[in-house]
C-alpha positions as CSV (number, residue, x, y, z in Angstrom):
1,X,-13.6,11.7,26.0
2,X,-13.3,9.1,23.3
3,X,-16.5,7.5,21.6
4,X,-17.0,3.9,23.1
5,X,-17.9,3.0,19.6
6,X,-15.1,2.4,16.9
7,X,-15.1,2.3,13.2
8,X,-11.8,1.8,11.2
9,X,-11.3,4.3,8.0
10,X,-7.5,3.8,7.8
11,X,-7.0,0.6,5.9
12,X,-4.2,2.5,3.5
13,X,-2.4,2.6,6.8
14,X,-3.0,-1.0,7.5
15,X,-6.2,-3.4,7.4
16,X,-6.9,-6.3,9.8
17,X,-5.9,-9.7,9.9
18,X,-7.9,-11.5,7.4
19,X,-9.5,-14.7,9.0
20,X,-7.5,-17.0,6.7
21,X,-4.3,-15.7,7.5
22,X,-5.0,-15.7,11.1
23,X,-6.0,-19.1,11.1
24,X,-3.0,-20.2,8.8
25,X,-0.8,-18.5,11.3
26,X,-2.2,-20.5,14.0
27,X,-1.2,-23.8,12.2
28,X,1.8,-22.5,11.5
29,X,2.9,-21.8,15.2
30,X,2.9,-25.7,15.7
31,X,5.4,-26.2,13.3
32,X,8.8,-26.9,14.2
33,X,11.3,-27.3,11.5
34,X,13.5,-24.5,10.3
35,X,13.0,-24.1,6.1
36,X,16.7,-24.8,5.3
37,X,17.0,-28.0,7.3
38,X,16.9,-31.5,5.4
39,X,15.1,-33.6,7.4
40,X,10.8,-34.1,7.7
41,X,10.1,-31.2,10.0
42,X,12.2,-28.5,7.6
43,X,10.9,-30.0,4.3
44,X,7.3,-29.7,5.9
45,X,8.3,-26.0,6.6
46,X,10.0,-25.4,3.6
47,X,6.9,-26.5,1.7
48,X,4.8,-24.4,3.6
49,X,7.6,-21.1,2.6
50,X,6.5,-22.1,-0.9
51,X,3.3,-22.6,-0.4
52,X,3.1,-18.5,0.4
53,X,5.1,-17.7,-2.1
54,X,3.1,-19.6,-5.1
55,X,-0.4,-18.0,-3.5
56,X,1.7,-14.3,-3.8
57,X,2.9,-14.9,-7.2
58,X,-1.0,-15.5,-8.2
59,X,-2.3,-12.6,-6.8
60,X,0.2,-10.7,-8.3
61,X,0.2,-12.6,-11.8
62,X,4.2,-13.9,-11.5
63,X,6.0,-16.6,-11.3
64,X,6.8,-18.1,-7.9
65,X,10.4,-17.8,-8.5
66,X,10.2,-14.0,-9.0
67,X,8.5,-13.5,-5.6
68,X,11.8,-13.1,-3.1
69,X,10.1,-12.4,0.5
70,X,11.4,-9.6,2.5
71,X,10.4,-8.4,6.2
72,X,8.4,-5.8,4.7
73,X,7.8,-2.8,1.1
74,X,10.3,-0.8,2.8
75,X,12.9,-3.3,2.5
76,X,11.9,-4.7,-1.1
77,X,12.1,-1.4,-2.5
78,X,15.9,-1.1,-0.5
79,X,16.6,-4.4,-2.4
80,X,15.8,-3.2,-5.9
81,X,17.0,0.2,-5.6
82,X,20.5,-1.3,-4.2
83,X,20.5,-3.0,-8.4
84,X,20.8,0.4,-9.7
85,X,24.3,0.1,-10.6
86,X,22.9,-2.6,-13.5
87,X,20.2,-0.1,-14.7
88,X,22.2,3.2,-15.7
89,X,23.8,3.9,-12.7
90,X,21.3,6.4,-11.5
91,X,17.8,6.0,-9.8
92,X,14.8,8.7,-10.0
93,X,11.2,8.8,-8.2
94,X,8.2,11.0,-8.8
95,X,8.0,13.5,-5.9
96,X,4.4,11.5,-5.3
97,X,6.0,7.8,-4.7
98,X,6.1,6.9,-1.3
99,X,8.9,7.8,1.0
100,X,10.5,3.7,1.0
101,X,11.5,5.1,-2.9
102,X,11.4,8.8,-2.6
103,X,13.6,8.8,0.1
104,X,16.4,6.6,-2.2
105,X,15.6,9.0,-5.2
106,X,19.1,10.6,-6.4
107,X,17.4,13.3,-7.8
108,X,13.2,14.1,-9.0
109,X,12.3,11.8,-11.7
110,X,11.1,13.4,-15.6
111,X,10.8,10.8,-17.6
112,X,12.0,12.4,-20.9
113,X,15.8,11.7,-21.3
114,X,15.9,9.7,-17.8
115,X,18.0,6.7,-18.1
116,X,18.3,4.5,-15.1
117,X,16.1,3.1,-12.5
118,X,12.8,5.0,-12.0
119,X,10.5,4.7,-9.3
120,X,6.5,4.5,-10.7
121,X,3.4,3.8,-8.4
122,X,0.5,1.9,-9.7
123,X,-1.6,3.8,-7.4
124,X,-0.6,6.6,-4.7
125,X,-1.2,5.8,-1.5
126,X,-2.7,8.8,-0.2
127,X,-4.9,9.8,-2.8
128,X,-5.8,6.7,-4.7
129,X,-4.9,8.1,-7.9
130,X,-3.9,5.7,-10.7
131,X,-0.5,5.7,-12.4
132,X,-1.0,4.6,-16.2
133,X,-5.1,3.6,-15.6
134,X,-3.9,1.0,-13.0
135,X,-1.8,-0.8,-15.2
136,X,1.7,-1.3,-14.0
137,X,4.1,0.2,-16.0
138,X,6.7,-1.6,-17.6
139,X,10.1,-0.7,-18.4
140,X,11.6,0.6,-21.7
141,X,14.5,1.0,-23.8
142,X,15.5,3.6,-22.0
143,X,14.7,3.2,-18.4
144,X,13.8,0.5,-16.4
145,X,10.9,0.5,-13.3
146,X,10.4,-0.3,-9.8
147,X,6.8,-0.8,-9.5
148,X,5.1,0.0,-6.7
149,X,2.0,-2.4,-5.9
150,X,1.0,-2.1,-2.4
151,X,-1.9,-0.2,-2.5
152,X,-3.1,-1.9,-6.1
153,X,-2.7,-5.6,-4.9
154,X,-5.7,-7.4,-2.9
155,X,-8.3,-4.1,-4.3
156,X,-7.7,-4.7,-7.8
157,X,-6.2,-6.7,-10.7
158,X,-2.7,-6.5,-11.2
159,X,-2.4,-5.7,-15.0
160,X,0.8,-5.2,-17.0
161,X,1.2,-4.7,-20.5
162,X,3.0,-6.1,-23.2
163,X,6.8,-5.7,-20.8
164,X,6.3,-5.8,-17.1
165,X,8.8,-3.5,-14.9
166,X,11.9,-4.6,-13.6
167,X,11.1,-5.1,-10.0
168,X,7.9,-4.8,-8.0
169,X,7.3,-4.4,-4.3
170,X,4.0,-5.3,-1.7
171,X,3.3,-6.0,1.8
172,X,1.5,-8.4,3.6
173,X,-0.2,-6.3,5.6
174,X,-2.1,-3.8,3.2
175,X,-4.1,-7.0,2.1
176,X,-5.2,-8.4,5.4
177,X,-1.8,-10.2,6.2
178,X,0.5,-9.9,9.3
179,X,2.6,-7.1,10.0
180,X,6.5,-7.2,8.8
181,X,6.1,-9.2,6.4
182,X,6.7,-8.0,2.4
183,X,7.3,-9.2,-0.9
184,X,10.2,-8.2,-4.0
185,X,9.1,-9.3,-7.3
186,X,12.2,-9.6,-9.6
187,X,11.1,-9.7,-13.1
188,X,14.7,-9.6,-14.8
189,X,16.7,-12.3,-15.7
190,X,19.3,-11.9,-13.2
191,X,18.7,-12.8,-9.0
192,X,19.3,-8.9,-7.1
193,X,22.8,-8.9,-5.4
194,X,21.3,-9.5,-1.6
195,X,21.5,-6.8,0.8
196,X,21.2,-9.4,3.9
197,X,24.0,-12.0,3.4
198,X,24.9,-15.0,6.1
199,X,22.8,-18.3,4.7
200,X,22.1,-17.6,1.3
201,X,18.2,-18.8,2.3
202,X,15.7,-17.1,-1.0
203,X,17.8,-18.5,-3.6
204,X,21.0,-16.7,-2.2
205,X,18.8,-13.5,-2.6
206,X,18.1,-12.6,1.0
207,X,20.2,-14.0,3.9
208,X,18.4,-15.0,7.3
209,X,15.6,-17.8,8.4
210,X,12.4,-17.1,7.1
211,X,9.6,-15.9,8.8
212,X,7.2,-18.9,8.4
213,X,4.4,-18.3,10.7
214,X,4.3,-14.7,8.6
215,X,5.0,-15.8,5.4
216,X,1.7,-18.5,6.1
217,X,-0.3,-15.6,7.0
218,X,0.7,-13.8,4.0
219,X,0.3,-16.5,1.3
220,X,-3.3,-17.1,2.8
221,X,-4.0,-13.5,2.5
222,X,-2.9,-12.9,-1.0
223,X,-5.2,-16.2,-1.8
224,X,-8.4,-14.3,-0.3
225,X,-7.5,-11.1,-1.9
226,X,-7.1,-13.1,-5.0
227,X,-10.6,-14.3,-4.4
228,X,-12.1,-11.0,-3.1
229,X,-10.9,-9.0,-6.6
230,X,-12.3,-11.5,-9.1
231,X,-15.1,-11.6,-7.3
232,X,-15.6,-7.6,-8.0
233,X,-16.1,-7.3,-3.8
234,X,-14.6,-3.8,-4.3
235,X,-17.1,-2.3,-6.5
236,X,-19.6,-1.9,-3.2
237,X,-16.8,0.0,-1.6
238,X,-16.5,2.3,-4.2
239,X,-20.3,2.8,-3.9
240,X,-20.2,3.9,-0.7
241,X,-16.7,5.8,-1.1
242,X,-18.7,7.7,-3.5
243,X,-21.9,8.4,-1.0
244,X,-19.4,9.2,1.7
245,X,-17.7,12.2,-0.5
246,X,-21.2,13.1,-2.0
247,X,-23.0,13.2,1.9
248,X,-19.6,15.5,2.7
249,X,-19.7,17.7,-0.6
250,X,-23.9,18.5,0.4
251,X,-22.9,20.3,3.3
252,X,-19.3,21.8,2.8
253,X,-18.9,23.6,-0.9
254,X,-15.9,24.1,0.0
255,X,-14.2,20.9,0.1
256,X,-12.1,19.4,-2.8
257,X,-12.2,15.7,-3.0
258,X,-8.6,15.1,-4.7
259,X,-8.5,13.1,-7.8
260,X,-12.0,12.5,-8.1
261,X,-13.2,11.9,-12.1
262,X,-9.6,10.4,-12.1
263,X,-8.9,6.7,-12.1
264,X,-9.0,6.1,-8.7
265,X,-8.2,3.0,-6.2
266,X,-12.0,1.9,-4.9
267,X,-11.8,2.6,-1.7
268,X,-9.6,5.8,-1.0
269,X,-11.1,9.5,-1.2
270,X,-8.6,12.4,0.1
271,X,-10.5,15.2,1.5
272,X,-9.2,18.6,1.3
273,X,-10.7,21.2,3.4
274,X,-8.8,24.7,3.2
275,X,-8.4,26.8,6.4
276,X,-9.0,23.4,8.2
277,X,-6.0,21.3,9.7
278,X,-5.7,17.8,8.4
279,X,-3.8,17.1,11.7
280,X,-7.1,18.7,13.7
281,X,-9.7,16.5,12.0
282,X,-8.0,13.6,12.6
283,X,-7.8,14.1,16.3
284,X,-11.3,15.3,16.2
285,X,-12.4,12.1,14.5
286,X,-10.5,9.9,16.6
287,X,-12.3,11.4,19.5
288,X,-15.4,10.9,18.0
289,X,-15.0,7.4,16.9
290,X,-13.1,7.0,13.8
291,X,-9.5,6.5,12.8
292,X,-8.5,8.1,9.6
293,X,-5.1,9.6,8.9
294,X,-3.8,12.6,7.3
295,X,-1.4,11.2,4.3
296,X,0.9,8.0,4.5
297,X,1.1,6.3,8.0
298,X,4.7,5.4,7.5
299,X,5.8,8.7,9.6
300,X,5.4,7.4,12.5
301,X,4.2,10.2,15.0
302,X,4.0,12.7,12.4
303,X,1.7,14.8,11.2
304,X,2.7,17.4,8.3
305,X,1.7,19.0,4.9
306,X,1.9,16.2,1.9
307,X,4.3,16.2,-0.4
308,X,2.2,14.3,-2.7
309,X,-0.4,17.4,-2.8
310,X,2.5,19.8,-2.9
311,X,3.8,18.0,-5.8
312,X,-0.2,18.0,-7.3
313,X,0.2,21.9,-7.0
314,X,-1.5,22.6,-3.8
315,X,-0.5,25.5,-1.7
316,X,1.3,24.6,1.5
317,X,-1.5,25.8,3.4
318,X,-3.8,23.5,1.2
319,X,-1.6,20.3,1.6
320,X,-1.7,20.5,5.2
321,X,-6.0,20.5,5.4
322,X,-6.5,17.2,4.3
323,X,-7.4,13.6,5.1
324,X,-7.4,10.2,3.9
325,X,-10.3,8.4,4.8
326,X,-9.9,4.6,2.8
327,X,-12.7,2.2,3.1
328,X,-12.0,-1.6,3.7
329,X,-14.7,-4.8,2.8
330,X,-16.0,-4.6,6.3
331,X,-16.9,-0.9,5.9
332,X,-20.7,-0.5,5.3
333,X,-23.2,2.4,4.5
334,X,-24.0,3.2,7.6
335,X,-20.3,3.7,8.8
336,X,-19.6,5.9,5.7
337,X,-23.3,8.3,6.7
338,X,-22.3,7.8,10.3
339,X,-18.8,9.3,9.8
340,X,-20.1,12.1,7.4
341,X,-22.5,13.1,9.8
342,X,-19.6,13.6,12.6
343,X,-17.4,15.5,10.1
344,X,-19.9,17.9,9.0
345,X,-20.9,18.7,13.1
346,X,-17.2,18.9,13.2
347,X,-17.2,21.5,10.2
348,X,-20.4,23.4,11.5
349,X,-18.4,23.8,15.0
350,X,-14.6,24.7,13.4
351,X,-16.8,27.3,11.2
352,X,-18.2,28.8,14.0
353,X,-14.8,29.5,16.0
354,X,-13.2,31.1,12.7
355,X,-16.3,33.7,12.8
């Protein structure tokens, strides 16, 4: 029997509708012109497309021109990978990147002699590890990148150095925006041969008629994040990230917390327990109240060992015994001692059956 009480510890999966964008969304269901028409109602729409795509490009630190809106990451990455042919011909990602690249990659990406298109997270979704210290890395003389920036964007700021990467990618909903709705950001000099043709709506770079009610819910979003980061809202969240794994670590020796003393996203700790299914904790959690995951949530109904700890090292065995528990703004103390107290009666009781 479930816990009538629920606390959400999955917001790398997906976090909830921000109040802004719910409320921009709302508007936005009363308007009635479609984007590409000429007359009042699709100017007042149109405006409203550009609106969203203005408040994206300042979260992200772009110009609103480089934002081309998709229906989600998955398909911006699609879109930049598709420009390989203009990059070297060949395109690589790091056995950690997230299945939208890794599952495009032609072949494992080592930098050293790569030239093409290569695939490079600013921060791994399942562990919060940092690529580069956070900073986004840019492309070089030899290769060009396809940033990923979901997890980064809305939890901290988006830093590039002196060259940016080729392409970056986002999505609404990791930063308390509506579902299906994403983001490509082209930071080269020449618009992405579409993947959607028909009526050449984004600039002739992604055929069909936008999403409006989304894309409002998404610019307000990425205006609220904006807000959230410089505000340093985060830096409670990695307080009580770091209670959580510290109330965990008093009564388990035995756990490794992956990435910790690493650069690490603020609200995202991946606990590895070995001899101790990922796949069972998470059911056991969710019966006892809280939704946490075991890896990336974009597998949808399946539970397996990561690929991102296999690729760390970790044994098989190993990458199948852990979790991701990530934190949102809403999270507070009290959920983070709550949930370590279930775990370790969890642990005490999975102990006892191995004896």
């Amino acid at each position: 029997m479930e816990a009538d009480v629920r606390t959400y510890l999955d917001h790398n999966a997906t976090t909830p509708l921000r109040p802004e964008a719910r409320e921009a969304m709302i508007a936005a269901l009363d308007m009635v012109g479609n984007p590409s028409s000429v007359h009042a109602e699709g100017r007042s729409a149109k405006m409203l497309v550009e609106r969203a795509r203005a408040q994206v490009a300042a979260l992200v630190g772009c110009k609103s021109q480089q934002v081309i809106f998709t229906s989600s990451a998955t398909e911006a990455a699609a879109l930049a990978v598709a420009q390989k042919a203009r990059h070297g011909g060949a395109f690589a990602a790091l056995p950690t990147e997230h299945d939208c690249l890794g599952a495009w990659s032609d072949f494992p990406l080592e930098l050293d002699g790569f030239t093409g298109l290569a695939a490079i997270s600013a921060a791994n979704s399942e562990t919060g590890i940092l690529g580069d210290d956070g900073r986004v890395l840019g492309s070089t003389e030899h290769y060009s990148t396809i940033c990923d920036i979901t997890q980064l964007a809305g939890k901290m700021p988006v830093i590039y150095g002196d060259v940016t990467p080729s392409y970056a990618i986002l999505s609404a909903h990791k930063i308390g925006g509506p579902k299906g709705v994403g983001a490509l950001i082209n930071f080269t000099a020449n618009d992405p041969e579409p993947l959607l043709r028909g009526g050449g709506q984004e600039q002739n770079r992604r055929s069909g008629t936008e999403n409006v009610i989304g894309l409002a819910g998404f610019g307000a979003a990425a205006e609220a994040a904006g807000r959230d980061v410089a505000a340093g809202a985060w830096d409670e969240v990695a307080q009580f990230r770091n209670i959580l794994e510290n109330a965990i670590a008093a009564c388990c020796d035995q756990t490794i917390f992956v990435g910790k003393g690493q650069p690490r996203l603020p609200n995202t700790t991946c606990i590895l327990t070995p001899g101790w299914k990922g796949e069972t904790q998470v059911m056991q959690m969710d019966l006892a109240g809280f939704a946490v995951s075991a890896g990336s949530a974009c597998s949808s109904g399946k539970v397996k060992a990561s690929k991102v700890l296999q690729a760390m090292g970790f044994s098989d065995a190993d990458a199948a015994s852990a979790i991701r528990v990530s934190l949102g703004l809403e999270t507070t103390q009290e959920d983070v001692l709550r949930f370590a107290d279930a775990w370790a009666d969890k642990w005490k009781k999975h102990q006892m059956r191995a004896a």
